[in-house]
C-alpha positions as CSV (number, residue, x, y, z in Angstrom):
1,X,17.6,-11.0,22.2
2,X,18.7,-7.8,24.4
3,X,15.0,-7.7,26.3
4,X,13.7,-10.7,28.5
5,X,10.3,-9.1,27.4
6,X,11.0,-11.2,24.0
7,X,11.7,-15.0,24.2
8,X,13.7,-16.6,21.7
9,X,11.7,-19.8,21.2
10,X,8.8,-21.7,22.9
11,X,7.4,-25.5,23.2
12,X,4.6,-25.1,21.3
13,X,6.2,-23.7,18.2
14,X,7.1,-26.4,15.1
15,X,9.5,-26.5,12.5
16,X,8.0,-28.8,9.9
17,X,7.6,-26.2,7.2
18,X,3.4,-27.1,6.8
19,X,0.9,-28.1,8.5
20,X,0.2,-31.8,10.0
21,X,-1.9,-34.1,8.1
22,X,-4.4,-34.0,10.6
23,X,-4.5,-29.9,10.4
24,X,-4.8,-30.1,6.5
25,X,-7.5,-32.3,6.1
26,X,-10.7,-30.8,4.4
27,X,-12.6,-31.7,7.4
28,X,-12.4,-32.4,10.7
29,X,-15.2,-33.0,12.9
30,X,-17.9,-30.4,11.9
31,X,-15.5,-28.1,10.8
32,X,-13.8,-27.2,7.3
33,X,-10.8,-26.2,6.6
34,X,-9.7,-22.6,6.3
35,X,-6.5,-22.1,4.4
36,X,-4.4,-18.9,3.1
37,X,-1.2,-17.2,2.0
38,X,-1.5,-13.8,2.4
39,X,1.6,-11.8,1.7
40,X,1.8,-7.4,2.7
41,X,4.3,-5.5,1.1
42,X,5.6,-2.1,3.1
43,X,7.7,0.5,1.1
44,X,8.4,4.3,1.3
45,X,5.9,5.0,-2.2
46,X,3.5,1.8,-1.5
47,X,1.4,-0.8,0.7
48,X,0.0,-3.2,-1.0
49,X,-1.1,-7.0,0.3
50,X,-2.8,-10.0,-1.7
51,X,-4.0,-13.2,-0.9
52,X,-5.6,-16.3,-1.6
53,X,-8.3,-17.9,0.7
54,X,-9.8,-21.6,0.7
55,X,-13.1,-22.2,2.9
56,X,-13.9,-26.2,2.4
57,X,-14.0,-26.2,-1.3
58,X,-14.7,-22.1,-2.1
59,X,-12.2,-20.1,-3.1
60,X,-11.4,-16.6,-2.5
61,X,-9.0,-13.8,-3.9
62,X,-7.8,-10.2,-2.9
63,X,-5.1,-7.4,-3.5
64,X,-5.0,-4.3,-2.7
65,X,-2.4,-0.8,-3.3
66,X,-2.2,2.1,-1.7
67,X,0.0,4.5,-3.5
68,X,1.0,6.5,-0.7
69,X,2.0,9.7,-2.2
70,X,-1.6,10.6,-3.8
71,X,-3.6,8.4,-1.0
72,X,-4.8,6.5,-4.0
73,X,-6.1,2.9,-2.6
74,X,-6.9,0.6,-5.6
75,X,-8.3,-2.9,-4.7
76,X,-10.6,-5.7,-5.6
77,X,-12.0,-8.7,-3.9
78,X,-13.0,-11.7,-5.8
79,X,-15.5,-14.2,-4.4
80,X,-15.0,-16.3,-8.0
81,X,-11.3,-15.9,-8.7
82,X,-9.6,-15.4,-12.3
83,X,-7.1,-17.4,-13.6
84,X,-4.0,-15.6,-12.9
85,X,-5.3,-12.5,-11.7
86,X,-3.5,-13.1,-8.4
87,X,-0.4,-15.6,-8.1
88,X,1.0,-16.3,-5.0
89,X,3.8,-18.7,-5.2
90,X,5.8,-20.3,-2.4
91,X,9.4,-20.2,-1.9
92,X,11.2,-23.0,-3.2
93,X,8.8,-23.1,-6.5
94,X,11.0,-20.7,-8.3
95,X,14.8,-20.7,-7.9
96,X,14.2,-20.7,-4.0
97,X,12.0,-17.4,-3.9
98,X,8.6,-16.9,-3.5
99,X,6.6,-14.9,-6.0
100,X,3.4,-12.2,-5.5
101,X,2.0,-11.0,-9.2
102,X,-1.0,-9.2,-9.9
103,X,-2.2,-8.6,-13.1
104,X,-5.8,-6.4,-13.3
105,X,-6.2,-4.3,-16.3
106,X,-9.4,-3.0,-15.0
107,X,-7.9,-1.7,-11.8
108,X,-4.4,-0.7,-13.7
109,X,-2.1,-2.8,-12.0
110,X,0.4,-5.4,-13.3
111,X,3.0,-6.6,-10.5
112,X,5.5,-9.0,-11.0
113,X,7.6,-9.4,-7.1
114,X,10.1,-11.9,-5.9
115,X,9.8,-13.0,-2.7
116,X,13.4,-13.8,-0.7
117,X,11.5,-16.1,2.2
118,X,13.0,-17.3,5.0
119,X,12.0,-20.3,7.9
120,X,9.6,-17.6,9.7
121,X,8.2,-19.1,12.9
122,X,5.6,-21.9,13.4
123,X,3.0,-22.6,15.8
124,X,-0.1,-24.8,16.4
125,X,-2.7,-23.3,18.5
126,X,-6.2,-24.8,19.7
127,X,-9.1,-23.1,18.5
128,X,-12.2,-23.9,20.3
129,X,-12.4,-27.9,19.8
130,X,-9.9,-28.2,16.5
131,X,-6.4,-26.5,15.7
132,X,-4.9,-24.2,13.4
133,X,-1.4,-24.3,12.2
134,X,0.5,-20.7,11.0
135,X,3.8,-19.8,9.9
136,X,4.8,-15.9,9.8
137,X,7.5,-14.2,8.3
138,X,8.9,-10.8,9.0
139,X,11.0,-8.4,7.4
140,X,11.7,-10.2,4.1
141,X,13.3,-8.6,1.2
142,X,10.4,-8.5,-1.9
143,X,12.0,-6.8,-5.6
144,X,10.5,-6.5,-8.9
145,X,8.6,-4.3,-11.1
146,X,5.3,-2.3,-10.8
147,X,3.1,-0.9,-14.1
148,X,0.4,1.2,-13.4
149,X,-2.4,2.3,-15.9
150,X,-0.6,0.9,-18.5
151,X,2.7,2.6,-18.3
152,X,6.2,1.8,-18.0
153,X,7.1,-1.0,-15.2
154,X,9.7,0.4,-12.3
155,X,11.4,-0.8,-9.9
156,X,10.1,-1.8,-6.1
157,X,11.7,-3.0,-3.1
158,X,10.8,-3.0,-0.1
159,X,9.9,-5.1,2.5
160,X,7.4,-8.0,3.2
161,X,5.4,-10.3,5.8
162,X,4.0,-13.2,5.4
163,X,1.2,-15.3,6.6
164,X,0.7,-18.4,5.8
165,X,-2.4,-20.9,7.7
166,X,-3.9,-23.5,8.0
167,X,-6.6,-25.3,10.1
168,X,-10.6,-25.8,11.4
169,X,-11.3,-22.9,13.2
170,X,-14.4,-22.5,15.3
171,X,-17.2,-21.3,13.8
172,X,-17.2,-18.0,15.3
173,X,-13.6,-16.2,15.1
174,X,-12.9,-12.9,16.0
175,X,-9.2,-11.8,16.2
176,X,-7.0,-8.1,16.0
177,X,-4.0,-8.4,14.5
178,X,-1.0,-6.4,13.2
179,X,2.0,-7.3,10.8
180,X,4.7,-4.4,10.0
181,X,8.3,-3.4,9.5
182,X,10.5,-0.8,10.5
183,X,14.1,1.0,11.6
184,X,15.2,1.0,15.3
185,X,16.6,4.8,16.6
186,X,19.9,2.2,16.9
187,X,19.7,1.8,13.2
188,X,18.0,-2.2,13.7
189,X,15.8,-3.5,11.0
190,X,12.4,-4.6,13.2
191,X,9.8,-6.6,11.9
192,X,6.3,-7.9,14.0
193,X,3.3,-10.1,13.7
194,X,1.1,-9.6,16.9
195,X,-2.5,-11.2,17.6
196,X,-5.2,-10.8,20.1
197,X,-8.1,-13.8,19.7
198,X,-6.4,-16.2,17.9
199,X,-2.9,-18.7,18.0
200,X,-2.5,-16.6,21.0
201,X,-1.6,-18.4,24.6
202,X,0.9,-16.9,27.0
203,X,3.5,-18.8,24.9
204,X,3.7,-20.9,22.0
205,X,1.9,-18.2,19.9
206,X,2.2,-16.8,16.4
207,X,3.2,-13.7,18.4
208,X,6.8,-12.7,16.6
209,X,9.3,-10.0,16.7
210,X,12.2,-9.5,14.3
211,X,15.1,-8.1,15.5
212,X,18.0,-7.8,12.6
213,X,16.5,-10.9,11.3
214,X,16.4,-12.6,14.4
215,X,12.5,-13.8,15.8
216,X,11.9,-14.1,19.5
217,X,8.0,-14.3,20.9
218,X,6.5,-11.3,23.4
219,X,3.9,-11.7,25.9
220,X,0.5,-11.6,25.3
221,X,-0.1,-8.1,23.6
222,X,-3.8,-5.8,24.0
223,X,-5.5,-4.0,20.8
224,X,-7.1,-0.7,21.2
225,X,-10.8,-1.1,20.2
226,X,-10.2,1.4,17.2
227,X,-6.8,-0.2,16.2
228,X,-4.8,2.9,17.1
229,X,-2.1,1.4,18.9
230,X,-1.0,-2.0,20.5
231,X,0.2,-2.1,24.2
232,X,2.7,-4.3,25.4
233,X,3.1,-6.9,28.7
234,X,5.9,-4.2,30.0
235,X,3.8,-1.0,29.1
236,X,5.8,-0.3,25.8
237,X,3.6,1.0,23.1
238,X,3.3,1.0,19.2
239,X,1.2,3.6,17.8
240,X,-0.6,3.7,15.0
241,X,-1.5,6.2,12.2
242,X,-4.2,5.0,9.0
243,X,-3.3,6.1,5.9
244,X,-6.1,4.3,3.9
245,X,-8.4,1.9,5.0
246,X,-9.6,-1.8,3.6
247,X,-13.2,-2.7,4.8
248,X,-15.6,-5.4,3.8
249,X,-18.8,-7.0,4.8
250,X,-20.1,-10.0,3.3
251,X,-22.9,-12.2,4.7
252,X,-23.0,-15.1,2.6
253,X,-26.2,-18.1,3.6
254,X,-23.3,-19.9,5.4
255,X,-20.7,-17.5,5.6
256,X,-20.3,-14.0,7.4
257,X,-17.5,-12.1,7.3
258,X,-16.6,-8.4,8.3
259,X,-12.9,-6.9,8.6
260,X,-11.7,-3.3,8.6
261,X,-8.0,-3.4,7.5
262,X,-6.2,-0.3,7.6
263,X,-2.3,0.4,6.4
264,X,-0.2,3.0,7.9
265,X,2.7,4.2,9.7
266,X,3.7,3.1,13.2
267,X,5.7,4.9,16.0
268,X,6.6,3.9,19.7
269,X,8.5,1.2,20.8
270,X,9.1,-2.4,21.3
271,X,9.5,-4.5,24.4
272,X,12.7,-3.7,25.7
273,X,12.5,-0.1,25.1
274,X,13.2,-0.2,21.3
275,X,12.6,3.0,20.0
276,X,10.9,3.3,16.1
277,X,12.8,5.4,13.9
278,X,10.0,4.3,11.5
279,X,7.6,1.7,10.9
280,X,4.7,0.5,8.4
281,X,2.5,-1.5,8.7
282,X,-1.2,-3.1,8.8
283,X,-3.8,-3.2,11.7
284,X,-6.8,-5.7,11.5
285,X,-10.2,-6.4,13.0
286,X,-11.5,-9.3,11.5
287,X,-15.2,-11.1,13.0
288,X,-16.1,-14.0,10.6
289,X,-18.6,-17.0,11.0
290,X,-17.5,-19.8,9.5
């Protein structure tokens, strides 16, 4: 890449393509195993995300769209998941692409996307006595169709990240985190996935930024308290504006769990002085006990 402030690999990334035996085990120690796809989708009319989440044996399911013209944010959570409701399936499952459909007919939504996934970047992080595994991808191409209330399907496509992890974490986990895409002033497609709290040491992290396609990890990155922005090592800066806002709180006799999840757009730069035409993205505050 053009900046030192972005290296182009690190020792403790991996390139298996999943996580070690040892990562994916159901337990390990006194810890269960958290595991999820979660896949965000950034366009010009939309945002929308979904996911699936395993904790041990419980299962957990969630999508939501923000139609960005009206503001309109339509979501739901599901603590008991339907059957096909939300389908998330990998790359290689289905002619090579991956797949994101939604189909709600009480929230009005029926989403059919393919996903055009690439080899992201890997790492495997310790987390308090254990270790979590994570791929991320950046900047992917995501096409289909999108029904709402019932009328006619239209095209989409845009642009998607995608997270992918696996591991014990400890049983308190607090992270901030932000995954986006965007156009450089030089006319570069950009693409990030930046932590604070988790899979984040100086290097080897699931820190990642896209350039043309092209990842390469940044130093250690700071969150403002109220997710407005994201600072770099070198003092370069991404700003952040909330459009709508996902938010949830659930204290479970095991299980607590509190996240504020806003989408938006993004302006600043990237290390190396790369200046956002435009961005959009997602910021995240996320404080579970698990």
């Amino acid at each position: 890449m053009a900046s030192a402030s972005i290296t182009a690999g690190s020792a403790g990334r991996t390139t298996a393509g999943h996580p070690p035996p040892e990562v994916a085990a159901l337990v390990r120690g006194s810890r269960p195993r958290k595991r999820w796809r979660y896949v965000a989708v950034f366009g010009e009319e939309l945002h929308l995300c979904a996911a699936h989440v395993d904790i041990g044996p419980a299962r957990q399911t969630f999508w939501a769209l923000l139609e960005r013209g009206s503001g309109r944010l339509r979501e739901r959570t599901r603590l008991l998941p339907r059957r096909g409701e939300v389908r998330l399936v990998h790359g290689g499952e289905r002619d090579g692409a991956g797949a994101l459909r939604i189909a709600d007919r009480g929230r009005g939504v029926q989403l059919d996307l393919a996903l055009f996934e690439q080899a992201g970047i890997e790492a495997l992080c310790a987390h308090g006595s254990q270790q979590v595994w994570t791929r991320k991808q950046g900047g992917i191409r995501a096409r289909g169709t999108l029904a709402l209330d019932g009328g006619p399907a239209r095209e989409v496509e845009a642009l998607a990240v995608i997270d992918d992890t696996c591991g014990h974490h400890a049983r308190v986990t607090e992270w901030r985190w932000s995954a986006g895409v965007g156009v450089a002033r030089d006319g570069r497609a950009v693409a990030w996935n930046l932590v604070s709290g988790v899979n984040d040491p100086p290097t080897g992290s699931e820190r990642a930024i896209w350039i043309e396609g092209v990842p390469g990890e940044p130093a250690p990155v700071s969150f403002a308290e109220d997710l407005t922005c994201v600072t770099f090592a070198g003092g370069e800066q991404l700003s952040f504006a909330a459009e709508a806002e996902r938010a949830r709180r659930d204290r479970l006799v095991l299980l607590e769990s509190e996240y504020r999840a806003p989408f938006g757009a993004f302006s600043g730069a990237l290390p190396g002085g790369i200046e956002l035409a435009s961005g959009s993205g997602v910021m995240e505050h996320h404080r579970a006990r698990w």
